[in-house]
N, C-alpha and C positions, 0 to 999 in steps of 0.2 A: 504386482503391487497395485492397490485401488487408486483411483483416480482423484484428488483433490476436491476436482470444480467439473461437472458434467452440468450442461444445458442442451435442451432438447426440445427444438423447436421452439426459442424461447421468445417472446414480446414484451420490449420495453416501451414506457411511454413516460410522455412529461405534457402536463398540463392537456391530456385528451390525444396529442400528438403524436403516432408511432416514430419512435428515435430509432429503436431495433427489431426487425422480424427473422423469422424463419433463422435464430440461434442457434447455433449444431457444434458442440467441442465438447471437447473432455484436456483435462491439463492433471500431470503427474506428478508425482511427489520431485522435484529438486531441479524442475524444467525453470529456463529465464525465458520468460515471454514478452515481446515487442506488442505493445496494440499502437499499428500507424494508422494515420489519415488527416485528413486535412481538421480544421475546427470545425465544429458542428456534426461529428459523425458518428459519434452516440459514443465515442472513449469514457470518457469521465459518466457518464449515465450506465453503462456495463460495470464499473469499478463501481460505486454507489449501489447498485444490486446485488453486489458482492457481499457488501458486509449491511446488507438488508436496511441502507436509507432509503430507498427508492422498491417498492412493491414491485413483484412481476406482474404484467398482465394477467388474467384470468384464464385467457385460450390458452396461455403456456402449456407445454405438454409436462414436462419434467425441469426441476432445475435443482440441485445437491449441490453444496459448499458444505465442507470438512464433516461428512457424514447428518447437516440437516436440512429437509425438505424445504426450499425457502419459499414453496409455493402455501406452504401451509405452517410458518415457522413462526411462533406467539412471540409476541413484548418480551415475556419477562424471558424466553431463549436467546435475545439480541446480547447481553453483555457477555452469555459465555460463547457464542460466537466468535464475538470482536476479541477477544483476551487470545483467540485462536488467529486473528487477522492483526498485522502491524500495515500503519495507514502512512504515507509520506504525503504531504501535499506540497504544492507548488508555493504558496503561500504563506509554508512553517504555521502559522495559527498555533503560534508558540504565547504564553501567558506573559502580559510587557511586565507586568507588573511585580514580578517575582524571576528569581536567578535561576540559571541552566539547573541546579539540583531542584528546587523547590519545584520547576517544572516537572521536574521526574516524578519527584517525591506524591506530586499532587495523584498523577494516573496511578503508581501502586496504593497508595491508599486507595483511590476510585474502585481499584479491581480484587483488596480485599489482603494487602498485604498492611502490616501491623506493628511488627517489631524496627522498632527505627534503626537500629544500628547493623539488622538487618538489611533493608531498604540502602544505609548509605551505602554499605558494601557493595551492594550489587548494582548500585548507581554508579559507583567508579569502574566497575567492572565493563561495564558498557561502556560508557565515556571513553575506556579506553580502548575499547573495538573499534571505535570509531573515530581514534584521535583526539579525544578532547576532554583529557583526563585532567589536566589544568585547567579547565575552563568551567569549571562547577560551579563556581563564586559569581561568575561575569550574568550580567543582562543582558536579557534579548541585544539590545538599541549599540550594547559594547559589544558585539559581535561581527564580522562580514556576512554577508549574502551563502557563502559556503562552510560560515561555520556554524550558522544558521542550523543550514539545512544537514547538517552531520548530526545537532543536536534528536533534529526532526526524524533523525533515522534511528538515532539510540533512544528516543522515544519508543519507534516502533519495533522496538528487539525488547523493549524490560520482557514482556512475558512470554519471552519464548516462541516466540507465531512461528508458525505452519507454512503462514506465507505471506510477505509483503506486498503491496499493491502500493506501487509508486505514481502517482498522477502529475506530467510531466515534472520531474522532479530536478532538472537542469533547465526548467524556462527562465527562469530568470537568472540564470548563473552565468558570468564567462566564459571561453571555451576551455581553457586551463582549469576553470575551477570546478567548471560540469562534468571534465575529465576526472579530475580527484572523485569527484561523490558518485561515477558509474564505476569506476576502479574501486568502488568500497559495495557498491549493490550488487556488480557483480562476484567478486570475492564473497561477499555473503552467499547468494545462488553455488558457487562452490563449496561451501558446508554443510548444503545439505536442505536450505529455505527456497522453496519456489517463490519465485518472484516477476511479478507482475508489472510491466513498467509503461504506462505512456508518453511517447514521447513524437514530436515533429520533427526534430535533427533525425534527417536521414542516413548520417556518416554513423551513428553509433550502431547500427546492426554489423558494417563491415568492420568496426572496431573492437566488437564484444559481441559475438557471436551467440545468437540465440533463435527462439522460432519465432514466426514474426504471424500476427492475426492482424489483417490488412480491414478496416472499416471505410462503408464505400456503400453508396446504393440503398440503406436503411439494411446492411444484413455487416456479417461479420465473415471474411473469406479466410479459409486456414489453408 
């Protein structure tokens, strides 16, 4: 089976600044992947090249996410990309302004779905993969920190991704409640979605076994 995400010899930068050099991996269909290392070690700048916010360098030699060239990947290729990527952030960057559904509601419209009772269906359907099938109606602010970020995960399943890229996604949680939301990422990674995870807690790789890509040094160790 072909490989997801191949880089090769890849160069990130920010602001003129090399973050990552000399890139070398390839990751599989249904693998859970660990990116450790301290802060400032290019995790979150690797996840953002992924789903093409962040340009690769030019030297790059080769870089493929879900069969496209991201060295030479156009504007208007970025949304059906991302429809192929589900994004978790640290920070939910959930809409205050509108309820757990209309949050939903808003990204399939964005990505080209139409029929509403369509949409609600399949927004309960998720909800409840992720436990929070009752909580359609609720606002962000009437929420906890973990229920939160459950929403932020049935966010990133509406359209079926290929693979989630989680960007520490228990930094701000309890340790009970970070437990809950890796017992639901990695259960997902067992149906079959590679997934992507950054994170500082050292104890979750002994707790949820997976391969670990150690950042360190301006490179990426596998």
């Amino acid at each position: 089976m072909s490989n997801l995400i191949e880089y090769q010899n890849v160069k990130l930068c920010q602001a003129e600044q090399i973050v990552l050099q000399d890139v070398n991996l390839a990751i599989a269909p249904g693998e859970f992947v660990y990116l450790l290392g301290k802060v400032g070690t290019g995790k979150s700048t690797f996840l953002k090249s992924l789903y093409g916010a962040l340009p690769l360098h030019k030297d790059s030699e080769m870089a493929n996410v879900l069969d496209y060239d991201m060295l030479h990947i156009r504007r208007r290729q970025l949304p059906y990309l991302r429809r192929r990527l589900g994004v978790v952030f640290q920070d939910y960057q959930l809409l205050t302004d509108r309820s757990v559904e209309e949050n939903l509601m808003f990204v399939l419209r964005a990505t080209g779905w139409r029929k509403q009772t369509t949409m609600k269906s399949h927004i309960q359907d998720i909800l409840s993969q992720v436990g929070m099938e009752t909580k359609a109606y609720k606002m962000p602010y009437q929420l906890s920190g973990g229920e939160q970020q459950r929403v932020v995960i049935a966010r990133a399943l509406l359209n079926t991704p290929d693979v989630i890229l989680a960007d520490e996604p228990t930094g701000n949680l309890d340790a009970e409640t970070g437990k809950e939301i890796m017992d639901l990422l990695h259960g997902i990674s067992k149906a079959g979605i590679t997934v992507l995870l950054s994170t500082h807690n050292t104890q979750w790789p002994a707790l949820y076994p997976g391969r670990e890509l150690r950042f360190a040094n301006q490179t990426i160790i596998s």
